[in-house]
C-alpha positions as CSV (number, residue, x, y, z in Angstrom):
1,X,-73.3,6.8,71.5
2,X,-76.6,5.6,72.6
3,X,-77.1,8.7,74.9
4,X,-80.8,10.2,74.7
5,X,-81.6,13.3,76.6
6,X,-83.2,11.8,79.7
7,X,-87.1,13.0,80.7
8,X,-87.2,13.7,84.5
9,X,-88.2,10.9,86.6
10,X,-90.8,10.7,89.7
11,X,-89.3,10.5,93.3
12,X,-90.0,7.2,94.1
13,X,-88.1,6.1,90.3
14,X,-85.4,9.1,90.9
15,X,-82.8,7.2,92.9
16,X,-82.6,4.6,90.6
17,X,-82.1,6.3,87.8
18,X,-79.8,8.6,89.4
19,X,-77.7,5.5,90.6
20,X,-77.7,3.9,86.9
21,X,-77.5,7.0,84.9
22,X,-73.4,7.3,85.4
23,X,-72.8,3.7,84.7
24,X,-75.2,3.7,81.9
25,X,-73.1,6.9,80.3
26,X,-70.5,5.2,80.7
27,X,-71.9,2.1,79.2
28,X,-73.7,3.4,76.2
29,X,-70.2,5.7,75.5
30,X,-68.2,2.6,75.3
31,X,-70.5,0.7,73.3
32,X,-70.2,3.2,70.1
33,X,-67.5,4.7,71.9
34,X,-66.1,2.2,73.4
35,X,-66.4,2.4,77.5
36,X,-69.0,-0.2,78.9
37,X,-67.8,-3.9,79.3
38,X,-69.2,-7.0,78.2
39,X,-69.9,-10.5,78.4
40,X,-72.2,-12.7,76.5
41,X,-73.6,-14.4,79.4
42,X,-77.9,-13.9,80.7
43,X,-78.3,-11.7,83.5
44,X,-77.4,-14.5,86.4
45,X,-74.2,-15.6,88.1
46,X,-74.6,-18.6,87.4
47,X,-74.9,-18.2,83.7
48,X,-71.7,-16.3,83.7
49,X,-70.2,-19.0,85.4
50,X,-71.5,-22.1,83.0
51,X,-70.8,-19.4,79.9
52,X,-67.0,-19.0,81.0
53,X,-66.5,-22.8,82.0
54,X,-67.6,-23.8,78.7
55,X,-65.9,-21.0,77.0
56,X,-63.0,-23.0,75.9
57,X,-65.2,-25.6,74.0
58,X,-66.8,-22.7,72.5
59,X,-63.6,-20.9,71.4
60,X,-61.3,-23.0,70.5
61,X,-58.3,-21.8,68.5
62,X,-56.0,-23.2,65.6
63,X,-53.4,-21.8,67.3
64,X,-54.5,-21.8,71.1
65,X,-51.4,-22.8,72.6
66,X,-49.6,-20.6,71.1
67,X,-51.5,-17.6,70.8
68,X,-53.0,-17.3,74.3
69,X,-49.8,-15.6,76.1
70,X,-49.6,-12.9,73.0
71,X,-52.9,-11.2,73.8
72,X,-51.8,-9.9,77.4
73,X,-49.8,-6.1,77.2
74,X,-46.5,-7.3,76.7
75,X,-47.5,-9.1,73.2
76,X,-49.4,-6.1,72.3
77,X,-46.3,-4.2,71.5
78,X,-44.9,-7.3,69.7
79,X,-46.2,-7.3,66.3
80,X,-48.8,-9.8,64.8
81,X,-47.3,-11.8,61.9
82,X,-48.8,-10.0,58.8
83,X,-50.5,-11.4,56.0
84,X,-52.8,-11.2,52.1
85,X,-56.0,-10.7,52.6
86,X,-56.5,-14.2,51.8
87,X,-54.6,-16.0,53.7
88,X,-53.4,-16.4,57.5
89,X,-50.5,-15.7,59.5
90,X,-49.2,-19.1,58.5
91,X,-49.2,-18.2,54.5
92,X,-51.6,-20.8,54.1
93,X,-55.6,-20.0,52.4
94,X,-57.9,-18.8,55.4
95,X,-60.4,-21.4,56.0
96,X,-62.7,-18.6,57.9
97,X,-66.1,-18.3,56.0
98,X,-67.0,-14.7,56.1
99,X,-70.3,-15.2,53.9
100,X,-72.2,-18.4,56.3
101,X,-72.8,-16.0,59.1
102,X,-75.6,-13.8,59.7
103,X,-75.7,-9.9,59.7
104,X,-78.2,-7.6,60.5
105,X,-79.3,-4.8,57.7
106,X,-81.7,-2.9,59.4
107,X,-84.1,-2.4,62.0
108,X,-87.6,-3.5,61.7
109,X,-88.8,-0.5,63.2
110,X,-87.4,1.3,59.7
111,X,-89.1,-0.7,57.4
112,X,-91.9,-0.3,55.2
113,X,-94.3,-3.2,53.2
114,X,-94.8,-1.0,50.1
115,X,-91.3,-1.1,48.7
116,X,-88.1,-3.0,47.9
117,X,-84.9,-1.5,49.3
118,X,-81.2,-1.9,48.6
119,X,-78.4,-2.5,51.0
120,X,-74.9,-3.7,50.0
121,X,-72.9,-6.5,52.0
122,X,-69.5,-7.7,51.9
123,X,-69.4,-5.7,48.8
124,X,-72.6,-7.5,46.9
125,X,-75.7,-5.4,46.5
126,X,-78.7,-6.8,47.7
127,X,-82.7,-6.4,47.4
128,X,-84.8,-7.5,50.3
129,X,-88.8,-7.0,50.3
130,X,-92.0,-8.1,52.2
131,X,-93.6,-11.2,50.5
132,X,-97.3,-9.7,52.3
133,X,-98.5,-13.3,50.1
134,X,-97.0,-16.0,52.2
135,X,-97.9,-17.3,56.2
136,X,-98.3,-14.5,58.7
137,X,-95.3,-13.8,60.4
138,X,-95.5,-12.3,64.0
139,X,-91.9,-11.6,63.8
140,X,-92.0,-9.6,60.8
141,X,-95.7,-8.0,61.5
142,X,-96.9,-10.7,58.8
143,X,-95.8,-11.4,55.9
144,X,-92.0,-12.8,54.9
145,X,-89.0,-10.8,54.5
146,X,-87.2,-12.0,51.2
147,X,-84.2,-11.0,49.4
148,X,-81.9,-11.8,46.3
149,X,-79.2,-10.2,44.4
150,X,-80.1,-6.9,43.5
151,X,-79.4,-7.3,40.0
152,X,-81.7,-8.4,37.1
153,X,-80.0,-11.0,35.0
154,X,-81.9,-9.4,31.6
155,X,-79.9,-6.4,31.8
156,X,-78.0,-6.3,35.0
157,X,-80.1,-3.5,36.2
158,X,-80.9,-3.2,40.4
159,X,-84.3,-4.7,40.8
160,X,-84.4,-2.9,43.9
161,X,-85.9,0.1,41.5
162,X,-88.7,-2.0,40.6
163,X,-91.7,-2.5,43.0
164,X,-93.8,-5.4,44.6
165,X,-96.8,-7.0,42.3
166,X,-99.3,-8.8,44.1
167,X,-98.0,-11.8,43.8
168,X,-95.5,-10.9,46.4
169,X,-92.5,-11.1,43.6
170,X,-90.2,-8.4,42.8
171,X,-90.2,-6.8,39.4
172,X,-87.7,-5.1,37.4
173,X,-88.6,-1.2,36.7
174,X,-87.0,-1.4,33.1
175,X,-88.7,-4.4,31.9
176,X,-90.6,-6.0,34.1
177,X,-89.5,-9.2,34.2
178,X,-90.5,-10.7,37.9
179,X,-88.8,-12.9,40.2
180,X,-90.1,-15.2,43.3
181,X,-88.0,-14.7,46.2
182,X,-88.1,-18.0,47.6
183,X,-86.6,-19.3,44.8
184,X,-85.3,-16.6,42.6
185,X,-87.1,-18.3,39.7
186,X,-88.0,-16.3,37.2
187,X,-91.8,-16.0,37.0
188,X,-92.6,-13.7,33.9
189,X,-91.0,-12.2,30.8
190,X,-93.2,-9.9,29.2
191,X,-91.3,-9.5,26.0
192,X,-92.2,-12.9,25.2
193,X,-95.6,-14.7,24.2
194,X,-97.2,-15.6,27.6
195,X,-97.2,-19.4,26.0
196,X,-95.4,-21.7,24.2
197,X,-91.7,-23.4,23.8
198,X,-90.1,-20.0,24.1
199,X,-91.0,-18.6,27.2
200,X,-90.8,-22.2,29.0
201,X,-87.5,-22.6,27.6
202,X,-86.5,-18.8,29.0
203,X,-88.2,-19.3,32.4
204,X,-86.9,-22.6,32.7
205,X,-82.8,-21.7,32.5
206,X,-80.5,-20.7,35.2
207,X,-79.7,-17.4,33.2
208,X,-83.0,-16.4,33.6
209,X,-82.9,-16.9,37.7
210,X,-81.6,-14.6,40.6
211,X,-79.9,-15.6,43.6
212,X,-82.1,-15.7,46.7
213,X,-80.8,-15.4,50.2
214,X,-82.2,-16.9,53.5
215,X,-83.6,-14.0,55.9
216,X,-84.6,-14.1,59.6
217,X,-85.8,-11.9,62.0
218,X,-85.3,-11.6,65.6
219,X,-85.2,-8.6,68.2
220,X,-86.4,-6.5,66.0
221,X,-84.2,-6.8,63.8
222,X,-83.8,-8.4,59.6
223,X,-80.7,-10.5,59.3
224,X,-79.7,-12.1,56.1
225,X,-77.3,-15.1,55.3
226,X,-75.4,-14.0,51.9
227,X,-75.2,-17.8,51.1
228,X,-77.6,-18.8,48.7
229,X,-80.7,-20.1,49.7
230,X,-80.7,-23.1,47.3
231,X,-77.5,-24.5,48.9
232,X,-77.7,-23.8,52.4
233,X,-79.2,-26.4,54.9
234,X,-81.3,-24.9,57.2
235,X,-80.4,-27.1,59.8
236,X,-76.7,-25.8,59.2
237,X,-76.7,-22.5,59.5
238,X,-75.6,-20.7,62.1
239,X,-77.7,-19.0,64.9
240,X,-78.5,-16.0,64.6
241,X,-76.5,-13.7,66.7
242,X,-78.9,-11.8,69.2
243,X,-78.6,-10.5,73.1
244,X,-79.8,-13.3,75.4
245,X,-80.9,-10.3,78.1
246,X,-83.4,-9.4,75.8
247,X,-85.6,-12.4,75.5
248,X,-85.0,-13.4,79.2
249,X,-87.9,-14.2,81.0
250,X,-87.2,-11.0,83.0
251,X,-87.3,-9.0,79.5
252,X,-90.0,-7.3,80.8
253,X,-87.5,-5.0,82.9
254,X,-85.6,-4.2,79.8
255,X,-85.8,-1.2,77.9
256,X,-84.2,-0.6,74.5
257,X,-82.9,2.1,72.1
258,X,-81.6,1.6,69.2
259,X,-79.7,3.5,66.1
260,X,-78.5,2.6,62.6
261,X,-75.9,4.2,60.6
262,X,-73.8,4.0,58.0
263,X,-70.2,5.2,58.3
264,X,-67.6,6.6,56.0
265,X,-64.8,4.3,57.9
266,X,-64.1,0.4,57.6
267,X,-65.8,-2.5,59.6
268,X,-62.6,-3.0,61.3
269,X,-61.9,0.8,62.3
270,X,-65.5,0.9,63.6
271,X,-65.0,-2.4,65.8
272,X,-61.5,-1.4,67.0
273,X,-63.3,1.9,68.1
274,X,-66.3,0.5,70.0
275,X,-63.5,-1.7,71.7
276,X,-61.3,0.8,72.6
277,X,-62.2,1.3,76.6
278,X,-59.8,4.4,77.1
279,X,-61.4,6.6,75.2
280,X,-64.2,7.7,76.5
281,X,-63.3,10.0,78.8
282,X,-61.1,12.2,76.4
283,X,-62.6,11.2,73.1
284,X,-66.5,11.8,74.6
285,X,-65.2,14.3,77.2
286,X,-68.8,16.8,77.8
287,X,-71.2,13.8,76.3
288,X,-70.9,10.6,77.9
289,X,-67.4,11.4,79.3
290,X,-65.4,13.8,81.7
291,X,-61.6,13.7,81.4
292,X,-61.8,14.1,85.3
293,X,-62.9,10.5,85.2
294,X,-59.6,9.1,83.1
295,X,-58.3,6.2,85.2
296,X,-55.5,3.4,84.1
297,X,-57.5,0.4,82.2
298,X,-56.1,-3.5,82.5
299,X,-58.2,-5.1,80.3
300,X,-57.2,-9.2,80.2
301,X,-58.7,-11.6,78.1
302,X,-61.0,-14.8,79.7
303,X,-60.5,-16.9,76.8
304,X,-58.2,-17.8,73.7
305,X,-58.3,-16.2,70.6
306,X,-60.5,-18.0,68.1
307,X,-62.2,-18.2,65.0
308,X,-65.6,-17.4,67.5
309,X,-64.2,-14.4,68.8
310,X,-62.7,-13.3,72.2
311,X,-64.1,-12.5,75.7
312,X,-62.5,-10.5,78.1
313,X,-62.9,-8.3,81.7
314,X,-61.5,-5.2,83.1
315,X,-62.1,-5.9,86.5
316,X,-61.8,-2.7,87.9
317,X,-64.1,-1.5,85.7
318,X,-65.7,2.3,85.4
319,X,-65.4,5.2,88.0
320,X,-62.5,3.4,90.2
321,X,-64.7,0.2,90.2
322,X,-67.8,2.4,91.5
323,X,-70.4,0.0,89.0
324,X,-67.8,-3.4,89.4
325,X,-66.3,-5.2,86.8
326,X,-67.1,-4.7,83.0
327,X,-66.9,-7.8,80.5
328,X,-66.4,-7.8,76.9
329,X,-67.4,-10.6,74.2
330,X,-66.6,-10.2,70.7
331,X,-68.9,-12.7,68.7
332,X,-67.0,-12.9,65.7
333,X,-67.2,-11.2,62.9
334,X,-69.5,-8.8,63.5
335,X,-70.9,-8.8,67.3
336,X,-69.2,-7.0,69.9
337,X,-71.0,-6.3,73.3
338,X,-70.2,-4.8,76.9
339,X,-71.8,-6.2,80.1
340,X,-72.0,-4.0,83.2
341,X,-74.4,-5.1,86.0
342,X,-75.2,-3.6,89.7
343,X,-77.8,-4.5,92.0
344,X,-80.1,-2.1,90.9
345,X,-79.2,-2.4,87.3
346,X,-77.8,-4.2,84.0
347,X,-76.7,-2.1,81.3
348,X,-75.5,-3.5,77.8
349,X,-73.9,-1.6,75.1
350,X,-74.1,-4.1,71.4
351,X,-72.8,-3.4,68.3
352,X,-73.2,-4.7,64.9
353,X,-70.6,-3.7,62.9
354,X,-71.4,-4.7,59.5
355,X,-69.1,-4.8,56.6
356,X,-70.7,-2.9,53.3
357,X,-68.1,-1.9,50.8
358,X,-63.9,-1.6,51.8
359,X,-64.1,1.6,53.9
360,X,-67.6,1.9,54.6
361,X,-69.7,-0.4,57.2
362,X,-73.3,-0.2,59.2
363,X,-73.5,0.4,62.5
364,X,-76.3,-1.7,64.2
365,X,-76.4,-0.6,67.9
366,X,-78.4,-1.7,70.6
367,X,-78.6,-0.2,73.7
368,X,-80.8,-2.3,76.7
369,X,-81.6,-1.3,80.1
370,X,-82.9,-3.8,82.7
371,X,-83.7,-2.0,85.7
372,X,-85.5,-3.5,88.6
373,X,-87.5,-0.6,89.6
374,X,-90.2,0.2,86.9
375,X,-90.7,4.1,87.1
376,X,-87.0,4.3,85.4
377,X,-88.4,2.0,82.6
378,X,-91.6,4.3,82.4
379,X,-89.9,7.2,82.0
380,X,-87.5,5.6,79.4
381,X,-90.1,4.9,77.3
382,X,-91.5,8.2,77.0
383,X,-88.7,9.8,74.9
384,X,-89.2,9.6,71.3
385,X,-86.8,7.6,69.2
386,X,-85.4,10.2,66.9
387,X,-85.2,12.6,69.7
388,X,-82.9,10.1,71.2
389,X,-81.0,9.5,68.1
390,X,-79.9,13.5,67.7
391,X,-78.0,12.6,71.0
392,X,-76.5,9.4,69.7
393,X,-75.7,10.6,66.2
394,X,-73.8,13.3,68.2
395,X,-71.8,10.9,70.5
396,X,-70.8,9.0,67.2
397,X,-69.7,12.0,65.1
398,X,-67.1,12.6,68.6
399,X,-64.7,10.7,66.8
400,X,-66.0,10.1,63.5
401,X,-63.6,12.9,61.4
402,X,-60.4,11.2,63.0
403,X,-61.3,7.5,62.9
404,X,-62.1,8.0,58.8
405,X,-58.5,9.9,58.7
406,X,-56.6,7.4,60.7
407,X,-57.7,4.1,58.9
408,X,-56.1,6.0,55.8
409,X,-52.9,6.8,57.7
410,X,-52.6,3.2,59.0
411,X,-53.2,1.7,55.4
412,X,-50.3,3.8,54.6
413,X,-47.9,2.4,56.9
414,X,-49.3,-0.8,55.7
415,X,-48.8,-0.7,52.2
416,X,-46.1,1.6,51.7
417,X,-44.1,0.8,54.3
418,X,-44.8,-2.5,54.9
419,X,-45.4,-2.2,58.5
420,X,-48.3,-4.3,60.8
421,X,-51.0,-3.0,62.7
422,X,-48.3,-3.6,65.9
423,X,-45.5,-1.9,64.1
424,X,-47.3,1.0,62.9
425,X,-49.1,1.6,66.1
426,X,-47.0,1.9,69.9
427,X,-49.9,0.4,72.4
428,X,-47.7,-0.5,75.6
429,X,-50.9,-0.6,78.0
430,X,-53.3,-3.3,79.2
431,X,-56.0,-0.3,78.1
432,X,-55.5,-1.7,74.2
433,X,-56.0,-5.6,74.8
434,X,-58.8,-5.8,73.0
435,X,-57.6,-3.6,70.5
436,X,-54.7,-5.5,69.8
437,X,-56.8,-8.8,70.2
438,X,-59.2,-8.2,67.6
439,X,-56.5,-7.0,64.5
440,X,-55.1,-10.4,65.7
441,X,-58.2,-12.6,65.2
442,X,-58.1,-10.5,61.8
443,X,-54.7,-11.7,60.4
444,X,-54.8,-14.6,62.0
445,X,-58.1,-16.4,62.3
446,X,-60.1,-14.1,59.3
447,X,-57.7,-13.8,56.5
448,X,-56.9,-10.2,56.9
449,X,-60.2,-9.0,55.8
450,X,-63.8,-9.3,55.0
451,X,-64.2,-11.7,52.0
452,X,-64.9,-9.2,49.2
453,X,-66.4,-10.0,45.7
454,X,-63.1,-11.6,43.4
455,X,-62.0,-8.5,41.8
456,X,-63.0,-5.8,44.0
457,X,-59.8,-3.5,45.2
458,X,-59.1,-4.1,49.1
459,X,-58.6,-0.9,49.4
460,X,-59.7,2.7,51.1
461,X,-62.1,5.1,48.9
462,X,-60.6,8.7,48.6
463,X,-60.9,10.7,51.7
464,X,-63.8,12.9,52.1
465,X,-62.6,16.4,51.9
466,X,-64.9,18.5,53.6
467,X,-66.3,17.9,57.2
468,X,-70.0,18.0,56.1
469,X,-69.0,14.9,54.1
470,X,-68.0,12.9,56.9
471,X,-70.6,14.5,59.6
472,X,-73.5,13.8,56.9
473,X,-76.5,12.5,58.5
474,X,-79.3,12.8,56.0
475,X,-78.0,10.0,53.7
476,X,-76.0,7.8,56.0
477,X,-79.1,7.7,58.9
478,X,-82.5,10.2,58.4
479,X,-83.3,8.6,55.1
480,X,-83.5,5.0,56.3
481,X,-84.8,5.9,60.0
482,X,-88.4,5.9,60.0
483,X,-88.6,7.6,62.6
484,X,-86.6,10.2,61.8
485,X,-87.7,11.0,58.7
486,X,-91.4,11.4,59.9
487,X,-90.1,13.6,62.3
488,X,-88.4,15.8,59.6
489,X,-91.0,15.9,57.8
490,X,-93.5,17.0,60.7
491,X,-90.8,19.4,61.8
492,X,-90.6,20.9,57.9
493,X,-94.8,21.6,58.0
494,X,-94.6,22.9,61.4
495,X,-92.0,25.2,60.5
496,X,-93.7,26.4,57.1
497,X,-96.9,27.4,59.4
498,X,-95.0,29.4,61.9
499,X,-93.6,31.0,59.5
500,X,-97.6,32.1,58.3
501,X,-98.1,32.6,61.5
502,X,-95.2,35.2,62.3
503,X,-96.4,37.0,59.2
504,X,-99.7,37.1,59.9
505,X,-99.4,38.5,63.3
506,X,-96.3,40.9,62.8
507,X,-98.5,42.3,59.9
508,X,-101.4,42.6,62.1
509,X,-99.4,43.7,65.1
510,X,-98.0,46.8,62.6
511,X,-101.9,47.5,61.0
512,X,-103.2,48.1,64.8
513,X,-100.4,50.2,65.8
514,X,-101.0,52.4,62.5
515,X,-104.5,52.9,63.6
516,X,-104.0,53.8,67.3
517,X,-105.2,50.3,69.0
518,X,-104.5,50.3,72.5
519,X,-101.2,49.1,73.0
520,X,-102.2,45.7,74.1
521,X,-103.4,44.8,71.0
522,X,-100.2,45.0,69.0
523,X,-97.8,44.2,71.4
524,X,-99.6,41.0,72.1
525,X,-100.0,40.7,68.2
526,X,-95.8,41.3,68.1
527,X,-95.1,38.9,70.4
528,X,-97.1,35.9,69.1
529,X,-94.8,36.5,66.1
530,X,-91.9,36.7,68.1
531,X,-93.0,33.5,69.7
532,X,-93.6,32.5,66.3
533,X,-90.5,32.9,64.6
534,X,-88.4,31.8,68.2
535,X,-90.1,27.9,67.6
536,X,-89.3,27.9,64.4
537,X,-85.9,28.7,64.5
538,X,-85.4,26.3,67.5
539,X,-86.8,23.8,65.3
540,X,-84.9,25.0,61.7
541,X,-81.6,23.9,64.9
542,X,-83.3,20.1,65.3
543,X,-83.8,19.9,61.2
544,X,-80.3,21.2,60.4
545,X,-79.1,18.2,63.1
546,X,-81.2,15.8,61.2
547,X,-79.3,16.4,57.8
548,X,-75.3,17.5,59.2
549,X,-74.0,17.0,62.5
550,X,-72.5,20.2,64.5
551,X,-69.2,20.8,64.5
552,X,-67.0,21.1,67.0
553,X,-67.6,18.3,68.8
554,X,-68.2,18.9,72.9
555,X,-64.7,18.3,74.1
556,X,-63.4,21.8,73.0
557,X,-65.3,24.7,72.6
558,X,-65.8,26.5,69.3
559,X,-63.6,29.0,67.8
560,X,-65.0,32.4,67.3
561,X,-65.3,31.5,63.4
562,X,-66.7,28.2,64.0
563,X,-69.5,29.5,66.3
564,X,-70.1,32.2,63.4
565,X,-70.0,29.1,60.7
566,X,-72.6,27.3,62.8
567,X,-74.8,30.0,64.0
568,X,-75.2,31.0,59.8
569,X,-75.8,27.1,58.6
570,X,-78.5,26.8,60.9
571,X,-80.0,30.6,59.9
572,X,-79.4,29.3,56.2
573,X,-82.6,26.5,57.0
């Protein structure tokens, strides 16, 4: 998914490139798309080998001894003991706590100081901000991120519609009441006198206060912990879950790119997906795959299944073992990652799959390049971000219109017929081990589910009915990518001055032929407006990408009346 179109690279930086660039396809495919392998060790052997010896310590399982033997191919076709939502295999309450953990919401990159913004997890809506009042921050560009419930406990209205004062608090746009997001006190109640036993008494009770929520940043990203602040220990929360390679003292090497999105499928569909390693090649076939390229996949797992996750290896690995083995770490619940390394180069494909509402997640993908030569990491750097993220969007929307389609075909079986993941689906390779693994660690170590608010429906939404639904990009990526909606924006005034431009010079072009110029004049005049109107068409293409992805995708070609369809949308900009 994390494809951008490549710049061309100098000689002396060409060879490398050329040696990563298949493995790195294949890497970045998997990672969305499920094809590059992983393992949550640093770049060294030897950390690999101290990772994996202490893996078991790490891992440990309820049920390790019993469990470890049902995640190889055999097991896979023997179903997984089904479950509530609530409870384990065992019929007995989950003890896994979905809410101490902490999730990314968006990349730093994308945000702004000026306003609040809204983004709902595990099914609670939340409001985070920049406190621009409190100790610089390098992290964070200064300032502290902070965030509460988004929901004002005058009149339940989302406080993310309010703004910042300059205090640094957030405050309601229907009444103004504000709200310090350290502690979620309220701070101000302008419907009451500004002194006296009434407003102390108001200010003073827990009606009057907002749940705040510890935030952290780190790579780049904002993370939240939806526990509240008040009762959480700082010394015992959780790390936060980030890519060691990264902040190595060789990060120097690494490039990254990066995407957000959110999806119309579930958190579990979307890490099934990215762990799917067969894929690729049919799935992504004329993107980051060739069906050519389709070989057998036995995938085994390194460690038990645990309420930490799962690592595992294909050995073998891509293009008949061409790049070497690729290992796989799922850092439960929401961090899955692929590891493939070569002598000239480590590539990583991470995903944050990040549960919103029941059938809708974010992605978070991260997409690092450590490459020992440094004219492959000059060259990386030149393209822009949202010209890489046209690529990636695309690679995602591969298999975006079956994956929302299936989840609803599987829930079926589920609840209608009673059937498990295992029953409902035949998987009799190695290739779906980690498939198979990770609906396990859902039934068995998660409780079925992510923990959603008591009372809200574990169930799918509607299905979208219309292929621009599901292949929307505008709402679900452009209007929380900073960089890509500067980019529309630049491309929209661009466009609206060719198009003066075009005028301009066809009218001229047709006043100097009326009056018997020499023909140089107006047909240099008529083709500065054929130049004129050619850019601006090219570029009505890259804004039409930037609000609904192209349909079909690149592993079959277009009908005739889809071409037609296409060519007219894009004329319609």
């Amino acid at each position: 998914m994390a494809t951008a179109t490549r710049p061309r690279v100098a000689t002396r930086g060409r060879a490398a490139v050329a040696a990563a660039r298949p493995a790195a396809t294949a890497a970045r495919g998997v990672g969305v798309v499920g094809s590059a392998a992983s393992s949550s060790s640093s770049t060294s052997s030897s950390r690999v080998a101290v990772r994996r010896a202490a893996a078991p310590s790490l891992l440990s399982s309820r049920r390790a001894s019993s469990r470890g033997s049902a995640l190889v191919p055999t097991a896979i076709a023997s179903p997984p003991a089904s479950s509530p939502a609530t409870e384990d295999a065992a019929g007995e309450p989950s003890s896994y706590d979905w809410h101490n953990q902490w999730y990314p919401v968006a990349f730093v990159a994308d945000l702004v100081d000026d306003a609040p913004f809204t983004f709902t997890l595990l099914g609670e809506p939340l409001v985070f901000w920049k406190d621009k009042t409190t100790t610089t921050n390098s992290a964070s560009g200064g300032g502290t991120y902070r965030c509460t419930a988004d929901k004002c406990p005058h009149r339940l209205v989302p406080l993310s519609e309010g703004r910042v004062n300059d205090a640094g608090e957030i405050e309601c746009g229907y009444h103004g009441w504000t709200f310090d997001g350290a502690s979620g006190k309220c701070t101000s109640i302008p419907q009451l006198p500004a002194t006296g036993n009434a407003i102390d008494t108001a200010l003073a009770s827990p009606r009057s206060c907002v749940t705040p929520y510890p935030t952290a940043v780190a790579q780049g990203m904002l993370f939240v912990l939806p526990v509240s602040a008040l009762k959480s220990d700082p010394a015992s929360r959780p790390p936060v879950p980030v890519i060691p390679e990264i902040d190595d003292p060789g990060a120097s090497h690494c490039v990254v790119q990066d995407i957000s999105r959110d999806l119309p499928m579930d958190y579990a569909t979307l890490l099934e997906n990215v762990m799917d390693i067969s894929h690729v090649p049919f799935t992504h076939h004329g993107s980051v795959g060739r069906r050519e390229n389709a070989t057998p996949v036995v995938a085994e797992l390194t460690t038990e299944l645990a309420d930490g996750g799962f690592e595992g290896i294909w050995k073998e690995g891509p293009r008949n073992g061409k790049y070497g083995s690729q290992y796989t770490h799922f850092q439960a619940p929401a961090l899955m990652r692929h590891t493939l390394r070569t002598d000239q180069f480590t590539t990583l494909t991470v995903v944050y799959a990040v549960p919103t509402t029941p059938g809708r997640c974010r992605l978070m993908a991260r997409f690092p390049f450590i490459f020992k030569a440094a004219p492959p990491r000059f060259f990386f750097k030149l393209v822009p971000r949202w010209w890489s993220h046209l690529n990636q969007n695309s690679i995602l929307e591969d298999d975006q219109i079956f994956l929302h389609k299936q989840e609803r075909l599987i829930e079926i079986e589920k609840n209608v017929r009673g059937k498990a993941y295992a029953q409902a689906c035949y998987m009799p390779s190695q290739a779906d081990t980690y498939v198979g693994a990770f609906r396990r660690w859902i039934v068995d170590n998660a409780g079925g589910s992510p923990a959603w608010p008591k009372g809200m429906k574990d169930a799918l939404p509607p299905q979208l009915t219309t292929k621009e639904q599901i292949l929307d990009r505008f709402h679900s990526h452009t209007e929380h990518c900073k960089s890509c909606a500067v980019a529309l924006s630049n491309l929209t005034k661009i466009r609206k001055a060719l198009r003066v431009v075009a005028l301009v010079a066809l009218a001229a072009a047709a006043g100097t032929f009326a009056r018997a110029a020499p023909p140089k004049v107006w047909i240099g005049l008529s083709a500065i407006a054929a130049i004129a109107a050619g850019i601006r068409e090219w570029m009505g293409g890259l804004v039409g990408k930037m609000k609904v992805g192209p349909y079909p995708p690149p592993r079959r070609p277009p009908s005739l009346m889809e071409a037609a369809l296409e060519s007219a949308r894009i004329g319609l900009i």
